[in-house]
Each structure stands twice: as C-alpha cells, then as structure tokens.
N, C-alpha and C positions, 0 to 999 in steps of 0.2 A: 504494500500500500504506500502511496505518496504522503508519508508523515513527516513532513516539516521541520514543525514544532509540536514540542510536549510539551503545555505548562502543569508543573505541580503545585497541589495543595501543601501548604509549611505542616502545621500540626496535625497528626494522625494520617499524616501519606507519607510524608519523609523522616520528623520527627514526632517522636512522644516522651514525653515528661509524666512522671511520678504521680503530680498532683495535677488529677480531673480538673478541666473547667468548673467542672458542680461547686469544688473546693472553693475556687477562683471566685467566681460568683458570692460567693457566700462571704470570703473573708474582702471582696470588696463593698458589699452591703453595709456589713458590720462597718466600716471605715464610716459611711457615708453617713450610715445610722447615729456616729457619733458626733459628726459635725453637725448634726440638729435637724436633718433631712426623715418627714415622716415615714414610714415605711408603706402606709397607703400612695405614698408617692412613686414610690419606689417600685410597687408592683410586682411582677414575677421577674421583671426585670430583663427580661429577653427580647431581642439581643442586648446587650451589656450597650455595646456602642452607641446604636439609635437611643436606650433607655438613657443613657447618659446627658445625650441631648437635647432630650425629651423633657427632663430633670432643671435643664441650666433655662429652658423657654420657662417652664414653669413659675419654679420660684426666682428667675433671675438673679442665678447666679453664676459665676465666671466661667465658663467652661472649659478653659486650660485647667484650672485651679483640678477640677471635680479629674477630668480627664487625666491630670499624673498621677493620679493615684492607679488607676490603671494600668499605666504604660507602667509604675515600677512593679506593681505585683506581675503583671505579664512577661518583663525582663529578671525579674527576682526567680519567678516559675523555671526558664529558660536554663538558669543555674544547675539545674538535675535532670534537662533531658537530654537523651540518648539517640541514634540513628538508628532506625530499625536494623534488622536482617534484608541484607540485600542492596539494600540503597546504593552505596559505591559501585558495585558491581553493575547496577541497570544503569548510570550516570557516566558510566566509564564506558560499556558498550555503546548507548546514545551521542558521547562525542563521536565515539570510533565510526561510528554511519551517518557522521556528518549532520545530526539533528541538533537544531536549535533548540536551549531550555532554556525556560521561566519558571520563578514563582510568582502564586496567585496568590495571595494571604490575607487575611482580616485582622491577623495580626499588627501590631504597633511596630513601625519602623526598628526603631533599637532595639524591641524584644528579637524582630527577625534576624537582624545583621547579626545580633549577638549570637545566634542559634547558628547561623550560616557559619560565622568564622572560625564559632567554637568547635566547629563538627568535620572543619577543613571541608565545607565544601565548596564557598563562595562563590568562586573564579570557574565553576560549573555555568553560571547562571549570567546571560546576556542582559536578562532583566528580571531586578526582584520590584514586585508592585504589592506594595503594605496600602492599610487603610488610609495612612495618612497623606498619596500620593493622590489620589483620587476624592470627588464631591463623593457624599456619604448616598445621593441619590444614584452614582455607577457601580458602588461598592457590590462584590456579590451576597447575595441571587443574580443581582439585578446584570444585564451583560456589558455594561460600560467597559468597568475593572478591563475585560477579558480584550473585548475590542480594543484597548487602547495599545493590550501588550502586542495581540495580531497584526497591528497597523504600522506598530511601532519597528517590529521585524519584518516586516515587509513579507509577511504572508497570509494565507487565506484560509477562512472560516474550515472547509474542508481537510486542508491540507495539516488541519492543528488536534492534539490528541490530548484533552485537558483530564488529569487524573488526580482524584480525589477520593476524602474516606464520606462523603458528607453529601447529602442532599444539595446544600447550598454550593457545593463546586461541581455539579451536573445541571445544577439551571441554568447558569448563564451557559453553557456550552450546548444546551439544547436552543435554548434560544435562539445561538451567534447558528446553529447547523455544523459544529465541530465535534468529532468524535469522544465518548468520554468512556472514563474506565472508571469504575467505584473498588476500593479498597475496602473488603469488608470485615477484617477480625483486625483491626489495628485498633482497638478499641482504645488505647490509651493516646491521649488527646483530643479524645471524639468529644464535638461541642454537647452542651450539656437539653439539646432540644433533636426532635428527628425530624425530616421531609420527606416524603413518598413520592420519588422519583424513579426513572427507569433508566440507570444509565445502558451506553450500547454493550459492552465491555463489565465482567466482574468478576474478583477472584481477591483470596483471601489477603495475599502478604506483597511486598514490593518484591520476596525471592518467586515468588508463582507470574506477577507482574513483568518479569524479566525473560521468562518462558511465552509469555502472551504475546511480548512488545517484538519478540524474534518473530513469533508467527507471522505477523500483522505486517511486517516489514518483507517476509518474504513471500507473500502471499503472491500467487498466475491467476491469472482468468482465462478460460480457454472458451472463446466464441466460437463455434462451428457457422458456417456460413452458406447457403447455397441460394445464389439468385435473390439476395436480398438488399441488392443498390434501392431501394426504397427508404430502407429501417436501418438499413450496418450504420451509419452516419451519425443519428440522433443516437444509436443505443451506444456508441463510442465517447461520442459527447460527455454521457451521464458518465459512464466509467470512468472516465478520466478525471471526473470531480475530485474520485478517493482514490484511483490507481496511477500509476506511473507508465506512461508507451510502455517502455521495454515488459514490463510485467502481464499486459493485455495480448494475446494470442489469438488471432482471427483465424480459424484453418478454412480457407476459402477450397470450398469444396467441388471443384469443375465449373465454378460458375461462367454463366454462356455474358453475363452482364457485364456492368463496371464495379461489381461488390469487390473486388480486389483492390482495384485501382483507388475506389473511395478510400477503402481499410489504409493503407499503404498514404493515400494522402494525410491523416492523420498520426502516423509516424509511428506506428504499432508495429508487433511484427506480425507479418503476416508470413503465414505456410500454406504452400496451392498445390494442390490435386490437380491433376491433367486432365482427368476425367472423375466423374461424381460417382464416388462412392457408398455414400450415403453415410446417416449420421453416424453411425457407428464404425466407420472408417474414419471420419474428420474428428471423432471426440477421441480416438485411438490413436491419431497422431498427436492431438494438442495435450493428451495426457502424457504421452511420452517425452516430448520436448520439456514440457513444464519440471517433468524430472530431471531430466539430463541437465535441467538447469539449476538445481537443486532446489525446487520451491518446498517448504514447508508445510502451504496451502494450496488445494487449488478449487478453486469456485466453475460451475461451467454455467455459461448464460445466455441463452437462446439469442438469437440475432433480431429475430422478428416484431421484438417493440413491447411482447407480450410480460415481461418480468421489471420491476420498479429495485433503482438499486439498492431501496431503504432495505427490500424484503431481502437483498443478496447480503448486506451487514449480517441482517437479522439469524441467516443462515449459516454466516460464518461464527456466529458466536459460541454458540456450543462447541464445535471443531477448535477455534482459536486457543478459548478456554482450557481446552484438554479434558472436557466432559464427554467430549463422544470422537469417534473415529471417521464417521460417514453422516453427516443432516442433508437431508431431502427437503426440501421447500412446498409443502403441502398445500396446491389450492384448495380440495377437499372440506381442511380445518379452518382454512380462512375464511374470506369473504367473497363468496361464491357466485354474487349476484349478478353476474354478466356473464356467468360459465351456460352455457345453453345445456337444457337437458339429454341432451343427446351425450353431447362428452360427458356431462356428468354418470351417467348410464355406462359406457363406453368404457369409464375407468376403472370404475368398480368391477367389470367384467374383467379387466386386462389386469387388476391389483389383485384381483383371486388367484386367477392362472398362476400368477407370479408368486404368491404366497404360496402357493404347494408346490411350487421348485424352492423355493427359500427356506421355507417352514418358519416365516417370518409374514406378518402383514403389516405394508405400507399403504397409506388410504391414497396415496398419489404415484405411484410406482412409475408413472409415463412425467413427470415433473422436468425439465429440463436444467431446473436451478436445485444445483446441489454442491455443496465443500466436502470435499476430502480431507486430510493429513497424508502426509507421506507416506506414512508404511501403509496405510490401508488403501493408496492410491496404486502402490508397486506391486502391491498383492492381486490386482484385479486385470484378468485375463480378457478380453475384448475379442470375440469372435464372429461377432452380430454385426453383418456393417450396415446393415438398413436400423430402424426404429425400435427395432427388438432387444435393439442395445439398452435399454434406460430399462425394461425386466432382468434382462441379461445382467446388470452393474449391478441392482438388489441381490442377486439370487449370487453371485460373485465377493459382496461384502459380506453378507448374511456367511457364509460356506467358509472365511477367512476369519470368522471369528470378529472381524469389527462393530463397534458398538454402534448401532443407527437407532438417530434420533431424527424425529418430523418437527417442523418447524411450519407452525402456520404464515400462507402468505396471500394477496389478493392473486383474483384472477383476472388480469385485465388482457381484454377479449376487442379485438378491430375487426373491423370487414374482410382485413388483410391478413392477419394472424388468425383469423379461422380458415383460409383456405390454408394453412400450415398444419404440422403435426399429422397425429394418428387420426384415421376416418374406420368406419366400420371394417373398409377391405383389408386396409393396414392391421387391424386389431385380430384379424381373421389371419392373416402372414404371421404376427407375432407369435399366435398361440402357437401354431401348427410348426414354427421354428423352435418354438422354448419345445414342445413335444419333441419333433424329429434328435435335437439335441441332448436328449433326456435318455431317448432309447438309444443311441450311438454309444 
C-alpha cells in the first residue's frame, strides 16, 4: 500500500506511564478544589482540557494560571513512563521504507518533548503536534490537528496511516478518509473516557502493529482484465488512492481492445496474454508474479466497476491482521439490493457445489474480491482457467488447511457488469468441471 505517512498517538500507542489518566484527573480536581473552584463547576470534568476552559469562561479566571497546573502534573506523570514493547523496532523499520512520522497528541507540549527525549526517540518525528500548537476547536476528535500535520508534509489524506489506542485518534482520520489502526491492550495510558469507533486496522500491541504495518506495505492487487477499456481506467483510479503502480497488477487477458494500453497508461504493471485464456489463467498468472515479487498480501479485484475499494480494505483486514489466511468479500452478507435475483439464485446453487468439494460453505464462493497471505497464496494450485477458478481457489484453501473468513460487502451491479461474470451456462460448465475434476 502507498503509506506515506504514519502519525502516532503519544500516550497508550507509543508510550505509557504508571499512573492512569483516572489518577491524573483526580489529583488535578483536588488542586483546583482547593483554590476555591466549586466542584459543581467542575463536573465530570471530561475532557480535562475543554473542562478547563470551560472553568476560566465561567468564573473568570486566568486561564494560564488554572492551565499549569496541568501541564506540571502531565510532565510530573511523564517522569515514570516507559516505551512499550516494540516501538523502536516499528520506528526503525518505518525510517528504513522511507515513511514519514508524526505525532498526534493532546498532550501538553513539555509533557510530550519530555517523553520524546527521554525515551531517545525524538529525531524519529518530522512533526510533533501537542495541544498547545493548535485552536482547541482543530484539537482531536475534531480533524484540524491531523490536517495541519498532512499538509504540512506534503501528503494526502489517503496516503496517511494514523495509529492510535483511543476513539479520539480514529475520528479525525475517519473524517480527513486516512487509514487508521486502533491499538487495543495498551491499556496503560488509555484516556480515562471511551468512543465507539470503527477503526480500519486493529491488533493488540505496537510488536503485532509491526507485523501488520509489513503486510500493508507489501500488499499486490492483481486485476484480471479482458475487454474492459470501458471500467480498467476509473477502477485504477480508485486503486491508486491507497496503492502504489508498481504494486497494482493488471493481467490483461487477450484483450481485442485498448484495456492494455489504458492499464499501461497509468503506469501499472501490466502482464498480456496473447490470447484469452480466461479468468482463471489471468488470476494464475497475477498470483504468480505477485509472489515472485515477494508480496505478503494479495487482494484480487474485478476490472468491471462492480467492487468499491472501501469493501477491498475491509477484506484485507482480517488477512492483514493475521486473523485469517484467505477473506472472501461476500455480496451475499452484504447489501444485496441491486444483486438481481437471478444471480442471487445462481450463487447459492454454485456455493453448494463448491461446498461439497471443500467441505466448507462460502455464501459467495463466485466473489471476485478476495486477500490472501502468502503461504496460503503459494499453496493454491490453479487448474481452472475459465470461471471455475473462484470454486476451484475455495475448495484449494479449504484442502490447504487455511483459515477462511467472509467479509460482508455491497453489491454494486451496472448495465455493464451484469453482462460480466457467471450466467446460468457458465454455472452449468462450472459444476460439471468441479465434477469431471473430482473423478480424475
């Protein structure tokens, strides 16, 4: 994937210290409590910061004054934290593949520098952005904070992978359309409130984070392609938002068109069939390539228009993760409303078949949007070179032992991408292939 820049979250993504926020909160109450501040004023007090300002509008009082009491207990705090497991290590391979990092903090300037220098990490980070660099109305949630860092580096909402333990460092990056990763057992530093958020990305520690951020970086896409100078164009477009040319693989499959020459104009690589040998010879080559090239991942993604590349993230996730070896992108489970009932009929008849060669049932088994891993991509023997490939690659992982998960996704359905794919005669070749194949 084309990752840029990573900004990380300071407390409970890089570092954590001893004493909770909850602590924090509590013994700067008491402070306040004692300079003569009601505690009905005071409130739950969440966030600390806004509560703060909220406090100085009120009873009009000086807001530096109320505010250092803050910044020392949050640089006092800083004195006992520690860098997780991992952190060097994911900081040191992210120089080494030339990715720009930032931090993203709500923290106080001097609590962060203090934590960065003390921790030897500083001189990692092109840009640290504390609260006090930004209006409190860009601070996150909110996506100002995030936009100011992306702009400031001179890269793009897409291109940026903002990783966090905390609800509040996945909203502004849902917002800005930046990719994000949630950190979720760093419990020590986790702010003292919770948000119910979806990041794309999630896994335990910054050492599992380190395993994820190789995936992601080495992620193929492999387009099979035939006679699609209509669609190859816009569906390369969208790809390139989050991948990189070199990583996009168009296997132009005999086409009599200009679907090469388009692929090839936008600086992809593209691999050509002399003659059409149908899908399952063009997804047999782009899988092969994709290895030879040492991909970690590889995503496959219809040419014809019909797959959204939110739904292809959403598929690499489990794969990325290391929760599964094989996701299938299920119209099925998704949002069906444009599937006509025919296909809908159609698939369930070809996802049987396939399940009694597998001994496995997939509600989408003819799916053309699917992520691998490596070993479960090297393991998969491709013999089908017409349609019968996408049964054939289920009943292949299933028989390999890799873990397959369905992953719901829409199904969006053109005038143009319904004359594509399996039709009743196709699903009639399929069976009587997965048979003949059975009894051989």
């Amino acid at each position: 994937m084309d990752v840029q820049l990573v900004v990380f979250d300071l407390d409970g993504t890089l570092i954590g210290a001893p004493e909770p926020f909850t602590e924090l909160k509590k013994r700067l109450k008491s402070r306040l409590l004692k300079m003569g501040i009601p505690e009905e004023t005071l409130g739950d007090f969440t966030p600390m910061y806004e509560a703060l300002q909220r406090v100085s509008r009120e009873l009009g009082m000086d807001f530096e004054e109320l505010y250092g009491h803050m910044v020392e207990l949050e640089t006092e705090r800083m004195e006992g934290s520690f860098l997780f497991d991992g952190v060097m290590e994911v900081l040191q391979f992210l120089r080494e593949r030339g990715v720009k990092l930032a931090v993203m903090t709500r923290s106080s300037k001097r609590a962060a520098l203090k934590a960065l220098e003390m921790h030897g990490i500083m001189d990692y980070f092109e840009v640290v952005s504390t609260r006090d660099d930004v209006p409190v109305e860009d601070l996150k949630p909110e996506p100002g904070q995030l936009r100011a860092i992306i702009d400031s580096l001179g890269t793009e909402p897409t291109k940026t992978l903002v990783v966090g333990d905390h609800g509040y460092d996945i909203l502004p990056a849902k917002k800005l359309g930046t990719l994000s990763v949630m950190i979720t057992s760093h419990d020590s530093g986790r702010m003292s409130f919770s948000v119910d958020v979806e990041p794309d990305f999630e896994v335990p520690t910054m050492v599992e984070f380190r395993n994820l951020v190789e995936n992601l970086l080495n992620t193929y896409v492999v387009v099979p392609a035939y006679n699609e100078e209509k669609t190859i164009g816009s569906v390369l477009e969208d790809l390139l938002r989050y991948f990189r040319r070199e990583e996009i693989v168009v296997v132009n499959d005999g086409s009599r068109d200009r679907t090469g020459e388009i692929a090839r104009s936008y600086g992809v690589h593209v691999l050509t069939h002399l003659v059409n040998r149908g899908l399952g010879g063009a997804l047999g080559t782009g899988l092969a390539y994709a290895l030879r090239r040492n991909a970690r991942l590889i995503l496959t993604f219809d040419a014809d228009g019909q797959h959204l590349v939110s739904d292809a993230l959403r598929v690499m996730k489990p794969v990325a993760e290391g929760k599964a070896d094989f996701a299938v992108g299920s119209r099925l489970k998704g949002d069906t409303s444009q599937m006509p009932l025919v296909k809908k009929f159609g698939n369930f008849v070809l996802d049987s078949i396939t399940a009694i060669f597998a001994g496995k049932y997939v509600s989408d088994s003819q799916s053309g949007l699917r992520c691998f891993n490596r070993d479960c991509a090297s393991n998969i023997r491709i013999t089908c070179d017409r349609y019968a490939v996408s049964s054939e690659i289920i009943i292949e992982a299933a028989k390999n032992g890799c873990r397959i998960v369905e992953v719901p996704i829409k199904a969006v359905y053109t005038e143009y991408s319904m004359k594509k794919g399996t039709n009743v005669l196709e699903g009639v070749k399929i069976a009587l292939n997965l048979l003949f194949d059975k009894l051989r």
